[in-house]
C-alpha positions in Angstrom: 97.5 58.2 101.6 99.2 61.8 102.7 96.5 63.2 104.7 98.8 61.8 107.8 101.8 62.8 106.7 100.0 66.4 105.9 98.7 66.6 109.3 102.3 66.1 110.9 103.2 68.5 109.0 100.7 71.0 109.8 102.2 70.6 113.9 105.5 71.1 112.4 106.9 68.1 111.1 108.6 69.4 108.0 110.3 66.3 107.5 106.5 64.7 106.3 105.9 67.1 103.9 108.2 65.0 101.2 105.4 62.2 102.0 102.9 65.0 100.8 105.8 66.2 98.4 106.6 63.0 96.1 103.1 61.7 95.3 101.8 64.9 94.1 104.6 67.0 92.6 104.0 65.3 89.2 99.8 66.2 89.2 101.0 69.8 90.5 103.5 70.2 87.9 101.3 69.2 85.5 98.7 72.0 86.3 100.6 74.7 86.1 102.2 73.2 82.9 98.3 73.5 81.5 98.4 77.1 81.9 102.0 78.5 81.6 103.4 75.7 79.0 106.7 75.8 79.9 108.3 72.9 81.7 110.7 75.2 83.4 108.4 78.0 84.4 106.1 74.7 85.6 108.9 73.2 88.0 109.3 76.5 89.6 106.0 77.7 90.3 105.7 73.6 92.1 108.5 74.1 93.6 108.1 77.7 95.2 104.5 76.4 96.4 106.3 73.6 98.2 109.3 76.0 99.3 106.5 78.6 100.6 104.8 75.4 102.6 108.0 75.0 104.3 108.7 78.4 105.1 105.6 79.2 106.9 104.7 79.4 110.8 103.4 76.5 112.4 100.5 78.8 113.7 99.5 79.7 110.1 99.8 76.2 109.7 97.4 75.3 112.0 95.0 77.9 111.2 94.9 78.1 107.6 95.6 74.9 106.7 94.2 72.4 109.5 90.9 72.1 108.3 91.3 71.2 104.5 90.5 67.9 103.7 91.0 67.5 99.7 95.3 68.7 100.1 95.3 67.9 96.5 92.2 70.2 95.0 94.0 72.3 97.9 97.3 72.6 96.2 96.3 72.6 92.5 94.0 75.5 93.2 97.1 77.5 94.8 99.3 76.3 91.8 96.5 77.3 89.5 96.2 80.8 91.0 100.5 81.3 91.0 100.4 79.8 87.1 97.8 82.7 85.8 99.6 85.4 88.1 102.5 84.9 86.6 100.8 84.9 83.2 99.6 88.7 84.2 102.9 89.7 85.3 104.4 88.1 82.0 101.9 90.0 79.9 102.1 93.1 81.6 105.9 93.4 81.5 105.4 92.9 77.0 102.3 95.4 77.4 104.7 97.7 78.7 107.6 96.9 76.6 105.8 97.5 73.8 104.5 100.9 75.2 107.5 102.4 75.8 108.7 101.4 71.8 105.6 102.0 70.1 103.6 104.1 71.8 103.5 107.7 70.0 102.5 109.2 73.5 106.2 108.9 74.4 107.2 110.4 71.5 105.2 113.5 72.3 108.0 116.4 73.4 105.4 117.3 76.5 106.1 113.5 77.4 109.8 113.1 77.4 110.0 116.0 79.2 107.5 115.1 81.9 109.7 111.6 81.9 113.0 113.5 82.1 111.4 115.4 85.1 110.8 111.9 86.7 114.1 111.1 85.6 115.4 113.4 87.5 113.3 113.1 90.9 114.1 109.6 91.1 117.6 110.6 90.4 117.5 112.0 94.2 117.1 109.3 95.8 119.1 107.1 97.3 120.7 104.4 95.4 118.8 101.6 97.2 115.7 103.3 96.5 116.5 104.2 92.8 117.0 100.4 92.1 113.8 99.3 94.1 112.0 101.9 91.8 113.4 100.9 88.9 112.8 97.3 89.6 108.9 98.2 90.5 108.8 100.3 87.2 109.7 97.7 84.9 106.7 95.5 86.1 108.5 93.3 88.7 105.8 92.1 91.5 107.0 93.1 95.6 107.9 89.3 96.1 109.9 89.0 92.8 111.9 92.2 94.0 111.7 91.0 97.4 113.4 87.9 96.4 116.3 89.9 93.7 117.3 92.4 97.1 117.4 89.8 99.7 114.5 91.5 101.3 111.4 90.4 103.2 108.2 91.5 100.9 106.9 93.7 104.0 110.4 95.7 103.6 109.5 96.2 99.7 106.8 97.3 100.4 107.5 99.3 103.2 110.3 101.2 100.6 108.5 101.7 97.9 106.0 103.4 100.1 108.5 105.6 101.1 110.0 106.2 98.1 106.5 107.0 96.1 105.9 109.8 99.0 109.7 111.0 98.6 109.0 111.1 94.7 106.1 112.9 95.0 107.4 115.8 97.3 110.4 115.8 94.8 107.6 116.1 91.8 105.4 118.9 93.4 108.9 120.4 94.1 110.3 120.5 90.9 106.7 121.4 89.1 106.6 124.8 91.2 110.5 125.3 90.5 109.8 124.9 86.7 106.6 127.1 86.8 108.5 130.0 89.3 111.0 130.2 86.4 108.2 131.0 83.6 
């Protein structure tokens, strides 16, 4: 039925994608409904898969997606896989909620002083790079802090990789400062 309209789009017809688009939106949806249970949550992972479809090269078009002949078991395994991740990143961001207000490691004095330390080494860096920090500390994935900066993931990436190797100079730094003064 939309194996035509799937293979127009694969040469770069995004126009036949909504032939793809309407017939299976509503199975999608419902997949990612069994797992995240949240009609909202639901409608945007369907949609982003659909939105990412769009967005890609016609050469990965071609040679990632050419061959497949079940586009449905295709598209609920993808939906599938984007439903549980964002079940990790949801559970991880409470795991470390709840760390930071209950944990009795934090309230050790060594620890807040190790955090102010980090506190302060992330305080030197640029303002772009403080917030891309902060964003990565509180749990957000490259893509989801990609997408709050108006940034390509590669660039996230790219930044944060700079800015772990700034923070750690600025660490080793500030550890030999603190033990020259003892």
């Amino acid at each position: 039925m939309y194996k035509k309209h799937w293979e127009e789009f694969i040469e770069g017809n995004n126009a036949a994608l909504t032939f793809v688009y309407e017939p299976l939106f509503q199975p999608l949806l419902f997949v990612a409904l069994k797992y995240v249970r949240n009609t909202e949550i639901a409608q945007d992972i369907t949609n982003e898969l659909f939105t990412s479809l769009l967005e890609s090269d016609i050469a990965d078009r071609q040679s990632k997606w050419g061959q497949i002949r079940d586009i449905q078991a295709f598209l609920s395994t993808i939906i599938k896989c984007r439903a549980l991740d964002h079940i990790k990143v949801e559970q991880n961001r409470r795991r470390l909620c709840d760390e930071n207000l209950t944990n009795p490691i934090f309230t050790d004095e060594k620890r807040k002083e190790e955090l102010a330390h980090l506190n302060v080494c992330i305080l030197q860096l640029s303002l772009e790079e403080q917030k891309l920090v902060q964003l990565h500390l509180a749990g957000y994935k490259n893509d989801e802090i990609a997408e709050k900066q108006n940034y390509s993931e590669k660039t996230v990436r790219n930044k944060l990789s700079l800015s772990r190797k700034k923070l750690i100079y600025l660490w080793k730094n500030l550890i030999l400062i603190l033990v020259w003064q003892l």
